[in-house]
MARTORKOL-281791 format. One record per residue: residue number from 0; z, y, x of N, C-alpha, C in turn. Coordinates in steps of 0.001 Angstrom, whole numbers, padded with zeros to 6 digits. Atoms other than C-alpha are relative to their C-alpha. Example, Ala and Ser with C-alpha at 12.3 -4.5 7.8 and 13.67 -1.06 7.14 Angstrom:
# residues 2
<rec><k>0</k><n_zz>000000</n_zz><n_yy>-001190</n_yy><n_xx>000890</n_xx><ca_zz>007800</ca_zz><ca_yy>-004500</ca_yy><ca_xx>012300</ca_xx><c_zz>000000</c_zz><c_yy>001200</c_yy><c_xx>000900</c_xx></rec>
<rec><k>1</k><n_zz>-000060</n_zz><n_yy>-001190</n_yy><n_xx>-000820</n_xx><ca_zz>007140</ca_zz><ca_yy>-001060</ca_yy><ca_xx>013670</ca_xx><c_zz>000730</c_zz><c_yy>001090</c_yy><c_xx>-000770</c_xx></rec>
# end
This chain:
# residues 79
<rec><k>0</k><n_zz>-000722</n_zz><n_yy>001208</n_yy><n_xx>-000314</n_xx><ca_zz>-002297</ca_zz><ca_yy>015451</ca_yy><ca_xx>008632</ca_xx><c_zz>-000936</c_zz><c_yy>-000938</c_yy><c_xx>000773</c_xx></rec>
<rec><k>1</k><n_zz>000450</n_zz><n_yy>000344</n_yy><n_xx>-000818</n_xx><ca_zz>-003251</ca_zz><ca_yy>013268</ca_yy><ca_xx>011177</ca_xx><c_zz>-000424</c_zz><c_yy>-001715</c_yy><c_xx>-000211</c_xx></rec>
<rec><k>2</k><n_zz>000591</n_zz><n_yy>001435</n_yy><n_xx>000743</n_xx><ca_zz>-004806</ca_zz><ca_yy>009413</ca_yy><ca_xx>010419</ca_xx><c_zz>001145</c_zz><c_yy>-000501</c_yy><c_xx>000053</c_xx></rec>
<rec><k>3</k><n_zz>-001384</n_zz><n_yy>000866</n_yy><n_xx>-000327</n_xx><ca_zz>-001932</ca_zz><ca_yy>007837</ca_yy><ca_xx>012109</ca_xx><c_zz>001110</c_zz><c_yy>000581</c_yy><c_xx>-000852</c_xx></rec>
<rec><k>4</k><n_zz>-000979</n_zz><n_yy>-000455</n_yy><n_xx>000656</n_xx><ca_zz>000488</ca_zz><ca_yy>009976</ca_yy><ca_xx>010362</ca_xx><c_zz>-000404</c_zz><c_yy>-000536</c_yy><c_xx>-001810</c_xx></rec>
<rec><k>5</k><n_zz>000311</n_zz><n_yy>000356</n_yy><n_xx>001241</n_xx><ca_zz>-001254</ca_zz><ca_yy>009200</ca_yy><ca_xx>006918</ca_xx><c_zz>000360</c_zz><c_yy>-001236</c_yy><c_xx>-000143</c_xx></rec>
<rec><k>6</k><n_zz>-000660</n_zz><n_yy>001655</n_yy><n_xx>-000080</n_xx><ca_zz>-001101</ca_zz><ca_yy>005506</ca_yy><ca_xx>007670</ca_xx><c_zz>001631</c_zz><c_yy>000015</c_yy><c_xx>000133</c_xx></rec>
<rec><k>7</k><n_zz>-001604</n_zz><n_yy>000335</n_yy><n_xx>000005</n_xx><ca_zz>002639</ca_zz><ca_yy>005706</ca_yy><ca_xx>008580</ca_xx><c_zz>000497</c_zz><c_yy>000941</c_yy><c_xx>-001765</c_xx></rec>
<rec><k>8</k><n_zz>-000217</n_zz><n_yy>-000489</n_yy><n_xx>000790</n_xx><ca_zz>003137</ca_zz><ca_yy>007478</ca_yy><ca_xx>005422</ca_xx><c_zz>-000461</c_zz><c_yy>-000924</c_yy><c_xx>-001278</c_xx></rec>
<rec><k>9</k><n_zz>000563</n_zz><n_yy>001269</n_yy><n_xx>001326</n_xx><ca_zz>000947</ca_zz><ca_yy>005362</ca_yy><ca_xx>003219</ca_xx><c_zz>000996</c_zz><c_yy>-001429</c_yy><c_xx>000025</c_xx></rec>
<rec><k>10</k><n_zz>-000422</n_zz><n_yy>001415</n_yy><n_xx>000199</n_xx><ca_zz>002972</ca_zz><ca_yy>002246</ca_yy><ca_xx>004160</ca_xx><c_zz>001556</c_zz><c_yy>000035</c_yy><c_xx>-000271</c_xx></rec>
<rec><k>11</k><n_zz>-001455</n_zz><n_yy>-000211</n_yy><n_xx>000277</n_xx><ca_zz>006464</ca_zz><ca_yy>004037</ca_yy><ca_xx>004130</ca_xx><c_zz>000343</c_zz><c_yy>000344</c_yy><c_xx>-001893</c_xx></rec>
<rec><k>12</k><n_zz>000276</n_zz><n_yy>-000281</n_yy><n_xx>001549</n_xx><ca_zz>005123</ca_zz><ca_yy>004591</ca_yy><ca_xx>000070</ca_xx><c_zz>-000278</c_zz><c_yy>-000618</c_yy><c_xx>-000259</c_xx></rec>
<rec><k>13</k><n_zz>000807</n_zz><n_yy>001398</n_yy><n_xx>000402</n_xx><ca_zz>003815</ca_zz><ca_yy>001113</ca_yy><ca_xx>-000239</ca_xx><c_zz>001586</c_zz><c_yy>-000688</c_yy><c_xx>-000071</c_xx></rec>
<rec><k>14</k><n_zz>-000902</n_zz><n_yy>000721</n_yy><n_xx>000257</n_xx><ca_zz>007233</ca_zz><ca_yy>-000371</ca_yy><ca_xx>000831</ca_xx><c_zz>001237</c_zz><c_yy>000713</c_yy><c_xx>-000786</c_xx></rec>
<rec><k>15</k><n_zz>-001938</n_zz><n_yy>-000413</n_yy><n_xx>000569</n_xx><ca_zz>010112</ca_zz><ca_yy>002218</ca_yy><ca_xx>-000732</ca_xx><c_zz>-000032</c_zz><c_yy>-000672</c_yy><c_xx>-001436</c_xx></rec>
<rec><k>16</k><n_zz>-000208</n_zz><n_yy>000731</n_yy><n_xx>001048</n_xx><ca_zz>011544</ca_zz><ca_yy>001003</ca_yy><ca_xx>-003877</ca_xx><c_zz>000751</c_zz><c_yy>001064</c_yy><c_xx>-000674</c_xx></rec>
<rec><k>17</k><n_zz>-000751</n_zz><n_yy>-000762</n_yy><n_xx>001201</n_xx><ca_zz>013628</ca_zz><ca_yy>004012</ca_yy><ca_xx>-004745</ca_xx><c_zz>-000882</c_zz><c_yy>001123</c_yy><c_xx>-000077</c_xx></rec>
<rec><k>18</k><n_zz>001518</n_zz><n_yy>-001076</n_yy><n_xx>000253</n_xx><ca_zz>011621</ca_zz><ca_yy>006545</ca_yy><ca_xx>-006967</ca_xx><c_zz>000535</c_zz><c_yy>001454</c_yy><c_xx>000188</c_xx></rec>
<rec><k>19</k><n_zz>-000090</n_zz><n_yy>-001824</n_yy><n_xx>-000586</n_xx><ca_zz>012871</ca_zz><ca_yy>009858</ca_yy><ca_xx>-005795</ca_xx><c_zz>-000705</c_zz><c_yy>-000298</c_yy><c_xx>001271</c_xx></rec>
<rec><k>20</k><n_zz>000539</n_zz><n_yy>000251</n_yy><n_xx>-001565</n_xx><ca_zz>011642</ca_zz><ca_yy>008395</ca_yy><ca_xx>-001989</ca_xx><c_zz>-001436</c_zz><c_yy>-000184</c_yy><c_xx>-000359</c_xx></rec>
<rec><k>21</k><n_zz>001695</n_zz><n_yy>-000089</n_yy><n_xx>000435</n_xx><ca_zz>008257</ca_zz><ca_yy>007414</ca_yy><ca_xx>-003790</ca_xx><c_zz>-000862</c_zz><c_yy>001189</c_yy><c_xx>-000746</c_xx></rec>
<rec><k>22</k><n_zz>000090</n_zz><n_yy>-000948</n_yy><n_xx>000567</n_xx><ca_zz>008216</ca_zz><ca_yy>010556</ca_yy><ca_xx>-005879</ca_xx><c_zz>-000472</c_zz><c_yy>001269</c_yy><c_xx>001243</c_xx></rec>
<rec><k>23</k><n_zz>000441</n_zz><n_yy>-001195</n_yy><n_xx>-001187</n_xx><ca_zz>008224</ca_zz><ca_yy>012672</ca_yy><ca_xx>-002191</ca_xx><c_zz>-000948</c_zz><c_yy>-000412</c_yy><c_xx>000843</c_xx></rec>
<rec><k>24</k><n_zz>001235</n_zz><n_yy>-000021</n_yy><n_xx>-001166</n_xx><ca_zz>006037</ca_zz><ca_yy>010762</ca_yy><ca_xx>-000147</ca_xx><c_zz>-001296</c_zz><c_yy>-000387</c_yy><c_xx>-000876</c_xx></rec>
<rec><k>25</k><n_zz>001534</n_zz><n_yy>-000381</n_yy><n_xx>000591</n_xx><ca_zz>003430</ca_zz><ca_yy>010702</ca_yy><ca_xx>-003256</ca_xx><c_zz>-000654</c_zz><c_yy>001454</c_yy><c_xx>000310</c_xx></rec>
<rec><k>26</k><n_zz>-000034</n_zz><n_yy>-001369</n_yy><n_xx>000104</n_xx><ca_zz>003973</ca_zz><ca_yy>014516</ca_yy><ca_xx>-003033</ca_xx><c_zz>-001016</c_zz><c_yy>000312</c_yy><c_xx>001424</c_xx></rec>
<rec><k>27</k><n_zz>000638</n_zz><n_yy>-000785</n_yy><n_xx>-001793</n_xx><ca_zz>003079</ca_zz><ca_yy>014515</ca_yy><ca_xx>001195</ca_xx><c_zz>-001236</c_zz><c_yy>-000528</c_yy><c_xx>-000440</c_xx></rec>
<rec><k>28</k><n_zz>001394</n_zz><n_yy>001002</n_yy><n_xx>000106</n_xx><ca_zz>000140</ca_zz><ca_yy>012003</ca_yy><ca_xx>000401</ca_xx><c_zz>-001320</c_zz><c_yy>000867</c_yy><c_xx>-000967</c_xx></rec>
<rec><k>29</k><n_zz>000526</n_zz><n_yy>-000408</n_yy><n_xx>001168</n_xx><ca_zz>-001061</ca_zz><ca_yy>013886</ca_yy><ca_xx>-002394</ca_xx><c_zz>-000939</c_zz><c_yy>-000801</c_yy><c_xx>-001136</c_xx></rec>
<rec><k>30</k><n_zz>001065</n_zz><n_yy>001647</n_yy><n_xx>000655</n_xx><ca_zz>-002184</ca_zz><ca_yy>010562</ca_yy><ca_xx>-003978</ca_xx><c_zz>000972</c_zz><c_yy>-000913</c_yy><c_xx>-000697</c_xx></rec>
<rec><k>31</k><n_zz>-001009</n_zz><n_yy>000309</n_yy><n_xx>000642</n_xx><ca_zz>000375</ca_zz><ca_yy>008405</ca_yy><ca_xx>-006424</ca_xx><c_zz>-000301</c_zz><c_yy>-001551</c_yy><c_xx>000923</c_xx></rec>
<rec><k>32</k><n_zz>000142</n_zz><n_yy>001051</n_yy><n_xx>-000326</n_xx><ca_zz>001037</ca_zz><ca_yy>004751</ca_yy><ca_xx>-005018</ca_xx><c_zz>-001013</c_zz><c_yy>-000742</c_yy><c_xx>-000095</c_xx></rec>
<rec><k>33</k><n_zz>000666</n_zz><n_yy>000792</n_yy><n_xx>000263</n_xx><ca_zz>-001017</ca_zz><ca_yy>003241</ca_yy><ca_xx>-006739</ca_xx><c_zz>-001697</c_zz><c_yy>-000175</c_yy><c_xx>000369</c_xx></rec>
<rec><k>34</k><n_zz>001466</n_zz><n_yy>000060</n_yy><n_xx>-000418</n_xx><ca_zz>-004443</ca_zz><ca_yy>004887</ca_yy><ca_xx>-005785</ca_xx><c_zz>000093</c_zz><c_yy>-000214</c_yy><c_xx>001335</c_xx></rec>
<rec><k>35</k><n_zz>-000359</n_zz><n_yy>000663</n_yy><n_xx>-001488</n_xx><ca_zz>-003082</ca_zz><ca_yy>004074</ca_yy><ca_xx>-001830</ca_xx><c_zz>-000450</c_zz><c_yy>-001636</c_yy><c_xx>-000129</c_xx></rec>
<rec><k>36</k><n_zz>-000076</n_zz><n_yy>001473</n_yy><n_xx>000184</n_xx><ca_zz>-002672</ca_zz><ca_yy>000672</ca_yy><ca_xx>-002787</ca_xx><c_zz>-001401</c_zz><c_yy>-000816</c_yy><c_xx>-000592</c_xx></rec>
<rec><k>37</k><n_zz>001443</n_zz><n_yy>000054</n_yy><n_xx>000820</n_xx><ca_zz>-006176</ca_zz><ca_yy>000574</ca_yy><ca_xx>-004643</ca_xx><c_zz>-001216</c_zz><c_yy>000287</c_yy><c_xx>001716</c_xx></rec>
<rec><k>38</k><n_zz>000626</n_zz><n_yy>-000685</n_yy><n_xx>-000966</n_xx><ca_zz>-007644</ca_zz><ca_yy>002547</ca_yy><ca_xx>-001237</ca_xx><c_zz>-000190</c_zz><c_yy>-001031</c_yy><c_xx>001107</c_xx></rec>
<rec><k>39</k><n_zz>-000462</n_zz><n_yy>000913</n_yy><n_xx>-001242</n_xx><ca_zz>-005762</ca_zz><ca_yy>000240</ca_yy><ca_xx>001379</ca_xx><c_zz>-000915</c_zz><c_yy>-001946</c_yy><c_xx>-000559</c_xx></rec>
<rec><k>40</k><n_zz>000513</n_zz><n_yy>001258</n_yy><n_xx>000501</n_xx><ca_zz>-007169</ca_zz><ca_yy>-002934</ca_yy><ca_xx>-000861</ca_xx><c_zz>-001646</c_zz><c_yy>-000304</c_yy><c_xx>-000315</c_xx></rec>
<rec><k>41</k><n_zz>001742</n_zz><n_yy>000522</n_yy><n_xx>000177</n_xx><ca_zz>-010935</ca_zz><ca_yy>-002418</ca_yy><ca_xx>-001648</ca_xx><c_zz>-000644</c_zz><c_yy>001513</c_yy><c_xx>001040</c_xx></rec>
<rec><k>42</k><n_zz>001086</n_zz><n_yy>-000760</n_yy><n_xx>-001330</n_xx><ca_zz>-012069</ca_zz><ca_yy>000104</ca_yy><ca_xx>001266</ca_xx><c_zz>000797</c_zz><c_yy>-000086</c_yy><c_xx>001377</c_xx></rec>
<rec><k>43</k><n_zz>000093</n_zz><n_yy>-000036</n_yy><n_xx>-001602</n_xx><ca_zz>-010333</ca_zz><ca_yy>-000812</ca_yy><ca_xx>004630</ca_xx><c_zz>000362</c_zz><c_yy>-001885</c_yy><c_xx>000170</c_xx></rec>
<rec><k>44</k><n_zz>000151</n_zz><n_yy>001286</n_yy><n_xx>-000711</n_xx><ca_zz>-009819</ca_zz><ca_yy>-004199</ca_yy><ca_xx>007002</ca_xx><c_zz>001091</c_zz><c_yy>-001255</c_yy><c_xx>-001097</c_xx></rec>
<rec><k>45</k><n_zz>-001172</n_zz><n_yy>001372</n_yy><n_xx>000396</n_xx><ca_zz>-007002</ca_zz><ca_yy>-005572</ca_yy><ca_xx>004383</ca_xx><c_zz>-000161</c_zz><c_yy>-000503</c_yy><c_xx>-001038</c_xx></rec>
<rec><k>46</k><n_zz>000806</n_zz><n_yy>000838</n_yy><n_xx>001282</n_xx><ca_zz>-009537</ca_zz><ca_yy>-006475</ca_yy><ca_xx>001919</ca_xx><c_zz>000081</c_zz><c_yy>-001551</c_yy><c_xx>000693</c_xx></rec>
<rec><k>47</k><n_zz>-000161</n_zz><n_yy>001740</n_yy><n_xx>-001148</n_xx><ca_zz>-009597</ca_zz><ca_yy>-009714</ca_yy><ca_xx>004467</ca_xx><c_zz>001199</c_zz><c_yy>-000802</c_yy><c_xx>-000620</c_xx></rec>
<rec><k>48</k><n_zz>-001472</n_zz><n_yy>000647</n_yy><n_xx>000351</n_xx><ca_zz>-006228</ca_zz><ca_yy>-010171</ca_yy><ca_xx>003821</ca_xx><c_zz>000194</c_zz><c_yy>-000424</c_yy><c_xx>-001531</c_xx></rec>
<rec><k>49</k><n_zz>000293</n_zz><n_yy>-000048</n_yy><n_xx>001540</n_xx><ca_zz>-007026</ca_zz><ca_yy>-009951</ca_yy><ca_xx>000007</ca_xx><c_zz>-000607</c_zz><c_yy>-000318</c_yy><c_xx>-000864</c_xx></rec>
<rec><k>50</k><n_zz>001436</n_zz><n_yy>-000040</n_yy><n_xx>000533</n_xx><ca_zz>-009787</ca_zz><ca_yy>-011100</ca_yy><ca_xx>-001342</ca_xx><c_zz>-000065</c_zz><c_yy>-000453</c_yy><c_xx>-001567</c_xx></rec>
<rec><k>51</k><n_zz>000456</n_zz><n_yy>000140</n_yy><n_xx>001415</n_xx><ca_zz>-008806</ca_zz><ca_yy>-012267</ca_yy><ca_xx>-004513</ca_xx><c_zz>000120</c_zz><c_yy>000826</c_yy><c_xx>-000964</c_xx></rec>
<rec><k>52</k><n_zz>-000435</n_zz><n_yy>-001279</n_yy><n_xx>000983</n_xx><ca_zz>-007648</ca_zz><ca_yy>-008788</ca_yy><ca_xx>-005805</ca_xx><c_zz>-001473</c_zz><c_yy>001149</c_yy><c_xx>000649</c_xx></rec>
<rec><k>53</k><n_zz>000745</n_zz><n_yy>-000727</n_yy><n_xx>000350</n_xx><ca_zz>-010846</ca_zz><ca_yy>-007214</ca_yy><ca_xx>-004356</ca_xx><c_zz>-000819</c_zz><c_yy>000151</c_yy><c_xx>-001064</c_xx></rec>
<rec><k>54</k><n_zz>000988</n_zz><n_yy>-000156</n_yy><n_xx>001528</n_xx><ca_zz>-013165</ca_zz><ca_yy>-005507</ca_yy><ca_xx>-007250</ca_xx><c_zz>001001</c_zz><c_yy>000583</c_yy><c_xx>-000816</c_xx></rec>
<rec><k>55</k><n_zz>-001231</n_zz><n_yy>-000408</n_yy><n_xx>000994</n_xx><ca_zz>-009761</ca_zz><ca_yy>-003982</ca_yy><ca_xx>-008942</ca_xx><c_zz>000537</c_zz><c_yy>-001228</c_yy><c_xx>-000616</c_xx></rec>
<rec><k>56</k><n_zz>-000625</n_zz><n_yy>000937</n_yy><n_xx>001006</n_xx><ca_zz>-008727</ca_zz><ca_yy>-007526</ca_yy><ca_xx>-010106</ca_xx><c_zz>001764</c_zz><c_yy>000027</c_yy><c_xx>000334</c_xx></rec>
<rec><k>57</k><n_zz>-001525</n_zz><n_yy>000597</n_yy><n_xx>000065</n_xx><ca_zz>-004929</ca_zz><ca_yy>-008146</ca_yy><ca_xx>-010562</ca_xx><c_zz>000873</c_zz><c_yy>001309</c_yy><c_xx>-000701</c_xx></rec>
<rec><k>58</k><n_zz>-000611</n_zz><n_yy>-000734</n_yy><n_xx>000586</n_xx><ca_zz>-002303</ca_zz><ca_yy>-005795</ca_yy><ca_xx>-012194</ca_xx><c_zz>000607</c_zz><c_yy>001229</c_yy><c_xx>000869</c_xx></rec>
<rec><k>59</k><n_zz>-000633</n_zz><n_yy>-001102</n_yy><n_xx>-001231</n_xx><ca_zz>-001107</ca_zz><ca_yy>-002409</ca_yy><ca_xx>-010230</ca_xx><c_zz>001306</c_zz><c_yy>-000890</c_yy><c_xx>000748</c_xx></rec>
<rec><k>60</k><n_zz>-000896</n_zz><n_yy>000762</n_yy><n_xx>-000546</n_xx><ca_zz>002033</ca_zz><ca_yy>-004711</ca_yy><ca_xx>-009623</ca_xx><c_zz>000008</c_zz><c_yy>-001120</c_yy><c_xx>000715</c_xx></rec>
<rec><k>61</k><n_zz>000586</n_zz><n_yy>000930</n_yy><n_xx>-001150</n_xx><ca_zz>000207</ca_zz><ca_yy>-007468</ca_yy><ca_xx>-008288</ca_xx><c_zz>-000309</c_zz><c_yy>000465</c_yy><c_xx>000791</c_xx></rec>
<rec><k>62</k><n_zz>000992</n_zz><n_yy>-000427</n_yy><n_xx>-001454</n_xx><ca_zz>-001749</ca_zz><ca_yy>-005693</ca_yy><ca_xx>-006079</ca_xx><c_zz>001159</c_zz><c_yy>000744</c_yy><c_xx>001235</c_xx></rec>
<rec><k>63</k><n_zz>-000774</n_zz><n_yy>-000618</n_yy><n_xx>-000692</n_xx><ca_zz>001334</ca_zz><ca_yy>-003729</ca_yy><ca_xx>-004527</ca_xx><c_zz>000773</c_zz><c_yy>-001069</c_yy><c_xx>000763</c_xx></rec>
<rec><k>64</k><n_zz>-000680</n_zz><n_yy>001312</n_yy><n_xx>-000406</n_xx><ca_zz>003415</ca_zz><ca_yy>-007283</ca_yy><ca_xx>-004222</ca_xx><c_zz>-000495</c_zz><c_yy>-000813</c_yy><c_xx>000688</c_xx></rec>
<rec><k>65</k><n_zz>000504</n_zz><n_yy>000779</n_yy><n_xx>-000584</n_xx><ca_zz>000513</ca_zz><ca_yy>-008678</ca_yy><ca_xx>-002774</ca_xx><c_zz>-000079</c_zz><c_yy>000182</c_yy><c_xx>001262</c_xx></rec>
<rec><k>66</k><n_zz>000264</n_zz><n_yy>-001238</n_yy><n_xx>-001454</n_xx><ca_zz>000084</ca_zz><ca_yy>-005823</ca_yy><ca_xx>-000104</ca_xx><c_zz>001364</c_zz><c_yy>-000036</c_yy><c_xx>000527</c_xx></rec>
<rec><k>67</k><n_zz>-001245</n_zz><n_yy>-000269</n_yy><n_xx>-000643</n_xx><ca_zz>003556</ca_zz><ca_yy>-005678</ca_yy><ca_xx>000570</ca_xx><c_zz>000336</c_zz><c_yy>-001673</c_yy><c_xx>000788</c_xx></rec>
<rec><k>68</k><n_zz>-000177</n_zz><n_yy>001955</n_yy><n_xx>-000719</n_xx><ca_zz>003672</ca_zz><ca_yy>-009791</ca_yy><ca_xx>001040</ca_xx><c_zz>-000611</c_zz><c_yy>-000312</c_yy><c_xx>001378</c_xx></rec>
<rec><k>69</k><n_zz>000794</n_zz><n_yy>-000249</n_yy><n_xx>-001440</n_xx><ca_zz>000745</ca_zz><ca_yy>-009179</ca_yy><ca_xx>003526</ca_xx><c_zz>000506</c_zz><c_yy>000156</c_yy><c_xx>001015</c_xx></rec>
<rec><k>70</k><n_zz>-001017</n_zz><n_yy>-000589</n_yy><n_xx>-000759</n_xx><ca_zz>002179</ca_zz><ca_yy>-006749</ca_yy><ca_xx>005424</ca_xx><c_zz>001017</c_zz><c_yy>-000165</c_yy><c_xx>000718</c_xx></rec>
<rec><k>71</k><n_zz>-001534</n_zz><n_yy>000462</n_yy><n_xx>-000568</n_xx><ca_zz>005394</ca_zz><ca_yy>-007934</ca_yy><ca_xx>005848</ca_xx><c_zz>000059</c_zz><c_yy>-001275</c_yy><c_xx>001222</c_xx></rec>
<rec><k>72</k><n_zz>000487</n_zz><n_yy>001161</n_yy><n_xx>-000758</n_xx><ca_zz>003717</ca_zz><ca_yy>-011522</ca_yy><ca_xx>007055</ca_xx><c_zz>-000268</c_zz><c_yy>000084</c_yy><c_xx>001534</c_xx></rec>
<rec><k>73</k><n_zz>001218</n_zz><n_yy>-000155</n_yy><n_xx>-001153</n_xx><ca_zz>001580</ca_zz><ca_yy>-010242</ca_yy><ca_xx>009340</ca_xx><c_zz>000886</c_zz><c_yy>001070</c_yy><c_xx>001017</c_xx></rec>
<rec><k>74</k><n_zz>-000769</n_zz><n_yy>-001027</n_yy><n_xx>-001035</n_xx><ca_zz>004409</ca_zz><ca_yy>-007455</ca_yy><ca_xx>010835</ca_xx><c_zz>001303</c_zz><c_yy>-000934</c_yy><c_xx>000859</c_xx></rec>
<rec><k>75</k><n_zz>-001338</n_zz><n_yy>001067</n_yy><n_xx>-000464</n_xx><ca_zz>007051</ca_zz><ca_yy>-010457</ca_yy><ca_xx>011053</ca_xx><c_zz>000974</c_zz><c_yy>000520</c_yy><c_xx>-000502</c_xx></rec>
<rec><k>76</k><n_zz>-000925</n_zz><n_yy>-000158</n_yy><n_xx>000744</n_xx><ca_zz>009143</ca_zz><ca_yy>-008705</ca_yy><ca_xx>008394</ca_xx><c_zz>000335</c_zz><c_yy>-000801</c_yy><c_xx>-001365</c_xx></rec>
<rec><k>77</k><n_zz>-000212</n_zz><n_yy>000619</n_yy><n_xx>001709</n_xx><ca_zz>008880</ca_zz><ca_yy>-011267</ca_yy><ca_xx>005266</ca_xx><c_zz>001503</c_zz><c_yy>-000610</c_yy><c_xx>000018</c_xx></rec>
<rec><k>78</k><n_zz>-001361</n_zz><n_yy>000962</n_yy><n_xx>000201</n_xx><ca_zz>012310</ca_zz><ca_yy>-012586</ca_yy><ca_xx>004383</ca_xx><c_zz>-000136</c_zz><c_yy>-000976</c_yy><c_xx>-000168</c_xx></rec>
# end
């Protein structure tokens, strides 16, 4: 799998909400949400974006809500 393809994959498993859709693209990833969301937060550029959940602080549910809040901001998708 190819970086870019991982990234589009990691973020299409960051935002689904229904768990058969998170259940298959843990499967392609071979990694459960949560260690993505752990990966994407204390080893690449969106620790920036993050800083008060680097070091593992905040709850798996924070940290996903926080990443997804990001994200969304910064793509021009937040509601």
């Amino acid at each position: 799998m190819s970086v870019s393809e991982f990234a589009k994959i990691s973020w299409q498993l960051i935002l689904a909400d229904d768990p058969r859709r998170i259940a298959k693209l843990e499967a392609k990833l071979e990694a459960p949400r949560t260690e993505i969301v752990d990966w994407l937060i204390e080893e690449t550029c969106w620790s920036d974006d993050l800083p008060s959940l680097v070091g593992h602080k905040g709850t798996s549910l924070e940290r996903l809500a926080a990443l997804r809040d990001v994200y969304r901001r910064i793509n021009g998708t937040h509601p």
